[in-house]
C-alpha positions as CSV (number, residue, x, y, z in Angstrom):
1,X,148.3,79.7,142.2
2,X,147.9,77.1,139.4
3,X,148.9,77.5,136.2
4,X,146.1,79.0,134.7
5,X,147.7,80.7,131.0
6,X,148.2,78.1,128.8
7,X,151.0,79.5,127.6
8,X,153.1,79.1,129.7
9,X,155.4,75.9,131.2
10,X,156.5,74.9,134.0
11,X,159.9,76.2,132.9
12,X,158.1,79.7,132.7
13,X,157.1,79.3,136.7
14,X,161.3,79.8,137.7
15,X,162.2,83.9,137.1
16,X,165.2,84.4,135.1
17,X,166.8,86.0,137.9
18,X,166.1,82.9,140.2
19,X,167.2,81.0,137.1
20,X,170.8,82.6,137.4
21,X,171.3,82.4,141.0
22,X,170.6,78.7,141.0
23,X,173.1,78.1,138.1
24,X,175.6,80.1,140.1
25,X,174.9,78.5,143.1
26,X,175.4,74.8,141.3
27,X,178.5,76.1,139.8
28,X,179.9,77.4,143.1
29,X,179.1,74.8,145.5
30,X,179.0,71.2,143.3
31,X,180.1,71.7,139.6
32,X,182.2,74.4,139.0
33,X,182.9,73.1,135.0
34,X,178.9,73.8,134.2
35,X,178.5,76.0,131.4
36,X,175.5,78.5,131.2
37,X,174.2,76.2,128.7
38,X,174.2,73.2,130.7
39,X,172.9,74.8,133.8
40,X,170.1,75.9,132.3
41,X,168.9,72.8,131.0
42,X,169.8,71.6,134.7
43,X,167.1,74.1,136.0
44,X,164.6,72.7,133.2
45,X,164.9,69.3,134.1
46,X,164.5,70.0,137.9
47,X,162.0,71.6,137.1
48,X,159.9,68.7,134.7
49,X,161.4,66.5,137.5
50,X,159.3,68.1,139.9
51,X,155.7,68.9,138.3
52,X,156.3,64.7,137.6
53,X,156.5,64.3,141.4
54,X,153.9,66.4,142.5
55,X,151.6,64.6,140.2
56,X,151.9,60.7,140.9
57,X,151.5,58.6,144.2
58,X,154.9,56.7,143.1
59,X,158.6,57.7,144.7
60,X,160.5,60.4,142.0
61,X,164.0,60.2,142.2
62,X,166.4,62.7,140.8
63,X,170.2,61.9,139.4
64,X,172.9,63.2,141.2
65,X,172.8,66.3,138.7
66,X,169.4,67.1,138.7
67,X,169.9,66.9,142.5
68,X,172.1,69.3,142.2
69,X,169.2,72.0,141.3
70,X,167.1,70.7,143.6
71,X,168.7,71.7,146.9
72,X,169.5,75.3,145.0
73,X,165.7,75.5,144.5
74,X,164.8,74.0,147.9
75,X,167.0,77.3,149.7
76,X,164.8,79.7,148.3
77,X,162.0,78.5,150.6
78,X,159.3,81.0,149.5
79,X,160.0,80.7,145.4
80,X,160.3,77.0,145.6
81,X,156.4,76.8,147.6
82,X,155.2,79.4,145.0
83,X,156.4,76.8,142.1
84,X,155.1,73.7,143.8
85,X,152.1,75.4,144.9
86,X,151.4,76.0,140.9
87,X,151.9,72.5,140.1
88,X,149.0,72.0,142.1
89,X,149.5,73.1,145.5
90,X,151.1,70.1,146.7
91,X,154.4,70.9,148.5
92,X,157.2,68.6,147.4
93,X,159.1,67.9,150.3
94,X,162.8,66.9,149.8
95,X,163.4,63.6,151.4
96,X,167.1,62.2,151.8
97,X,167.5,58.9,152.6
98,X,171.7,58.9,153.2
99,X,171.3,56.1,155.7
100,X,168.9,53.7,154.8
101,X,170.9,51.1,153.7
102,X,169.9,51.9,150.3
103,X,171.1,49.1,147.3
104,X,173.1,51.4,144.7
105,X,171.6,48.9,141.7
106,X,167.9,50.2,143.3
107,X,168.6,53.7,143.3
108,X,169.5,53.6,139.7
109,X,166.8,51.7,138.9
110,X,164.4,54.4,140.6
111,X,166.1,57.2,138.7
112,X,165.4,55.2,135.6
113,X,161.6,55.0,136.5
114,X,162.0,58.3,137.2
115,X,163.4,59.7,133.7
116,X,160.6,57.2,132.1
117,X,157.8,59.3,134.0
118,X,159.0,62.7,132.9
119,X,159.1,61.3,129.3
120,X,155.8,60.1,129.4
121,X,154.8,63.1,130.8
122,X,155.9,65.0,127.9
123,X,159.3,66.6,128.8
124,X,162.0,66.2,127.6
125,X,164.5,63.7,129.6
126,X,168.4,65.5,128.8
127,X,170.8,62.4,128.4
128,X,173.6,64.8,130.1
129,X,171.2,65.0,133.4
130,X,169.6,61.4,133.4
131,X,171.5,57.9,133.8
132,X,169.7,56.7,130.3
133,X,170.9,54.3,128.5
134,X,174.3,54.7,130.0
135,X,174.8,58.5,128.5
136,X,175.5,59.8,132.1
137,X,177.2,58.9,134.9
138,X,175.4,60.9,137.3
139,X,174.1,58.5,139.7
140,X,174.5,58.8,143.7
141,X,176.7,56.9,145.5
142,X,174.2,56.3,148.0
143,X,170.3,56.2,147.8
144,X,170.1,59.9,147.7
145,X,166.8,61.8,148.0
146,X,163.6,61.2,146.5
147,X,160.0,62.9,146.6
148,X,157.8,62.8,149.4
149,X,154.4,60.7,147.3
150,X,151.3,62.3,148.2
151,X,148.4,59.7,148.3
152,X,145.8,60.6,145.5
């Protein structure tokens, strides 16, 4: 089911209701000082995050933060194919990379990339979400997880 009504965004393709139970779900198991506020920008920017990664053949990876949302969304297995199969039909798989012997330095750099593709793609890139310019200190401590690329 692609999105076929122009009016609507990918922000439209997560239900209100699903939009609460991730922000609870964030609050309860990682970040319990999230306002509403911020945790519903945090479920916009997974959300830009991932119709970015389901459209290029480069490696997405989120901050810590917007990671945060991602494994929410992942848990609710058949909502999270229904919004990745109307970004394209291309299933997003969530790849964690804990033990790769990752560089720190890289992984920021990635996220950086990252941020700079959902700006160019038109979205809006929340400093509070994104290690830009030195605005948040959300990074991993590790590599952390990334996109699965699909060849195109």
């Amino acid at each position: 089911m692609t999105i076929t009504d122009t009016t609507k965004t990918v922000y439209d393709l997560i239900t209100p209701e699903l939009r609460a139970d991730l922000i609870t779900m964030v609050r309860d198991d990682s970040w319990p000082e999230m306002t509403d506020k911020q945790g519903e920008r945090g479920v916009n920017q997974v959300a830009a995050f991932l119709a970015v990664a389901a459209n290029t053949t480069e490696r997405a990876t989120p901050s810590l933060r917007v990671d945060l949302f991602w494994h929410a969304l992942v848990l609710h297995t058949k909502p999270y194919a229904e919004f990745c199969d109307a970004l394209g039909g291309v299933f997003i798989h969530h790849v964690p990379d804990r033990n790769s012997g990752h560089n720190p330095a890289e992984g920021r750099a990635a996220m950086l990339r990252t941020a700079e593709m959902i700006r160019s793609a038109r979205f809006d890139v929340d400093p509070e979400f994104w290690p830009i310019d030195g605005a948040a200190e959300c990074t991993q401590s590790y590599a952390g997880c990334s996109d699965s690329p699909v060849a195109k």
